[in-house]
Each structure stands twice: as C-alpha cells, then as structure tokens.
N, C-alpha and C positions, 0 to 999 in steps of 0.2 A: 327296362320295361318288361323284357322277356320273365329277367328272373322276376319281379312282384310276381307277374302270371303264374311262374312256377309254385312260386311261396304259396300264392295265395290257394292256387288247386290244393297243394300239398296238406296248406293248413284246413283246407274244406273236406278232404277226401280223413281226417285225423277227427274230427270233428264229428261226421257222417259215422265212422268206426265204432267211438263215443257213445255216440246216442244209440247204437245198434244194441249194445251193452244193455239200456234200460226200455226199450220197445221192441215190440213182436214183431213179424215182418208186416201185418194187419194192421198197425199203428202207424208203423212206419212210413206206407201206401197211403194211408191215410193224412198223414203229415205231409207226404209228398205233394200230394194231390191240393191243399191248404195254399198254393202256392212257395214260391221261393222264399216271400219274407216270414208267412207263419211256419214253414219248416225250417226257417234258421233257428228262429225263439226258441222251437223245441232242441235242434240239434246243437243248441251252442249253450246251454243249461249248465251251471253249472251242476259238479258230479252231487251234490245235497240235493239241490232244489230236482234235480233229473229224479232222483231217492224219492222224493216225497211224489214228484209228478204221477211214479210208475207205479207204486203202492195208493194214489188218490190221497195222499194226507194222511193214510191211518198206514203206518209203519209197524212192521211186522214185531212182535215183543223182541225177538231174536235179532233186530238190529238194532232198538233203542240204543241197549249200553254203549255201542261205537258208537254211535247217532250223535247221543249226548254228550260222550266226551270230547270229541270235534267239533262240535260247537261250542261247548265253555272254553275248550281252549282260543278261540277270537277272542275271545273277550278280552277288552286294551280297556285297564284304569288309568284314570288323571293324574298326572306326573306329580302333583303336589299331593297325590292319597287319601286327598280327603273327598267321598262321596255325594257330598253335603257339598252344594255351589251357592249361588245366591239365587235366593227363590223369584226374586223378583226379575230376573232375568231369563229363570227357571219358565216364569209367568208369561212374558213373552213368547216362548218358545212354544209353548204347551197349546196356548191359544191364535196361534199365528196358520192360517192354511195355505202359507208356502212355506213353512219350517216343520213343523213334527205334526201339528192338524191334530193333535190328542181326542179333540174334544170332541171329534166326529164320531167315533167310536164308543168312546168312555162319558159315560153321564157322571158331574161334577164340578164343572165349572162354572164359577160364580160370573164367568163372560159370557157365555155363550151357551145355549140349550145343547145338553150334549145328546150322543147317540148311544145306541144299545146293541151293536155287534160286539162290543167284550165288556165286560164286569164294571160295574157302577164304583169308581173310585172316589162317593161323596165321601168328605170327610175322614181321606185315607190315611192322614197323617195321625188323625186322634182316635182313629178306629186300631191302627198298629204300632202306635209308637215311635220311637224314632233310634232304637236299640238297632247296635252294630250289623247286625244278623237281618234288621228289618234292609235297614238303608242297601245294604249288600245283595240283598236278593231284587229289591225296588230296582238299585240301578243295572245289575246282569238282564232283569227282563227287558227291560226298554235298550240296550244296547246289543243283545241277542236275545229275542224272544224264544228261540228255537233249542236255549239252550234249558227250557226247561218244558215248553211245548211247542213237541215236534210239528213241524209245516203249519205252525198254525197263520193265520192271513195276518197277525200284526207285522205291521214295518222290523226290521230290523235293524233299527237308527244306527247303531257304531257299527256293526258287523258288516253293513250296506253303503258306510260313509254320507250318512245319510246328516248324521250328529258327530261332534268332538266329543270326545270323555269329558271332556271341561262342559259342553253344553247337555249333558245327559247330566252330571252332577248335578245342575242347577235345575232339570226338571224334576230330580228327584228331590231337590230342597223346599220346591213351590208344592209337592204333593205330602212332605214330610213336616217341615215346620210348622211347627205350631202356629206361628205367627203370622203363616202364610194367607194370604187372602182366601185360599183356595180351604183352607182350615177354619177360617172367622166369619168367610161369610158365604149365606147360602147358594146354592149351585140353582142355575135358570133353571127352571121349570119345577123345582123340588117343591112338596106339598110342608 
C-alpha cells in the first residue's frame, strides 16, 4: 500500500513537472485553484493536446512542420490496405451517436439532418471522386484529423481508439462510393 502511495506521488509530482513545461505559473494558479479534478485534465494532457492547449489551437508556423509529422506518423492502416471498407457498414457508423456521430458536425446525411461546425460533406463522394489520393487523404482525416489540422475540435477516431482502421475504411466507403446511399440519395434538410 505504502509503495502505490509512493508510485503514485511520484507519478503526480512527474506529471505537475509536465504541465509546468506548457503553463505560466498564472495558469497554473489558476488550474490549481479549478480544483484537484480540473487541474488533473490540464496536468495529465497529453504532450500534443498540452501544444495545442498553451498556443489556444493556433500553433505557432514554427512548430507546424514537427506538429504534423507526429501526427501522421499515428496513423495505423487496415491490415488488408485496402481504404475502401463496406459502405454500408461505413453507413452505420457514420450515422450512429454512440459510434463516430458524423452527422452532428457535417451536413450530408441522407439519415439525419446534419450539423454545421465542419464542412458540408453532401455528395462527397461524386463531388471528389474516388482516386487513390482522394480515398488516402478521406481516410488520414477521419483517423487523425490533426494530422492535417492542427487542434482542430474534430474527434480523432483511430489516433483516440475511438474507430478500427477497418471501421474508418468503411466510413470512408459510405462517403466515397458511388453507390453509396449517402451518394444517391439526398441529405435531410438539403433544398
């Protein structure tokens, strides 16, 4: 019992050091003062998300290029390589608000009236095609968004273990195929 207590100081006084790194000592006070449970949220950040905190989301030009290459580097494809999953389970996923919740955000779904905090994905599969280069960047954003904007508020399904590569593949089929519902038939609310 003793040693957890010890661990545990240890790993708290490691952690405190941590966050010292991306907070002024005015921040810090401030986070103190938030109580124990909101000064952990801050002090236990990871070292990105701490990045983005201490900049407010707009990251300095001069750390982008690290910025970005550590976050494409997460990025884990589907063992079988192909991008492309089945859309229709893609469909599922997309539209489900205990799975990925898409459509809260993104207006386009032929399920559910979507929302407007990120870009209107109606008819995104026959607005860009469905070329290597498309499907490749379709599935890096939705598996790390951040690896192409920085702190920006979308989930980051693979990076977060939020999604499989197997289940981002198939949302990127339900957004890409032609044949996909999300492709053939109109999105709620569209005029």
């Amino acid at each position: 019992m003793k040693k957890a207590i010890l661990v545990l100081s240890v790993l708290s006084l490691v952690a405190w050091g941590l966050a010292q790194r991306y907070f002024s000592e005015k921040e810090l006070q401030l986070i103190q003062n938030g109580g124990k449970a909101y000064a952990g949220v801050f002090q236990n950040q990871r070292p990105d998300q701490a990045l983005c905190s201490l900049h407010r989301n707009r990251l300095p030009a001069d750390l982008l290029p690290q910025f970005l290459e550590e976050q494409r580097a997460l990025i884990k494809y589907p063992q079988n390589g192909r991008l492309m999953g089945d859309w229709k389970k893609g469909g599922a996923i997309f539209n489900n608000l205990q799975k990925a919740n898409c459509f809260s955000c993104h207006f386009g779904s032929p399920v559910h009236l979507g929302g407007d905090v990120g870009p209107s994905l109606e008819k995104y599969g026959l607005k860009r095609g469905q070329s290597e280069a498309v499907q490749r960047y379709t599935y890096e954003v939705i598996y790390n968004a951040w690896a192409y904007f920085p702190c920006t508020v979308m989930y980051r399904f693979g990076a977060q273990g939020l999604l499989s590569p197997e289940e981002i593949a198939d949302v990127v089929a339900y957004l890409l195929d032609p044949e996909s519902e999300f492709n053939t038939k109109p999105a709620v609310g569209s005029r």
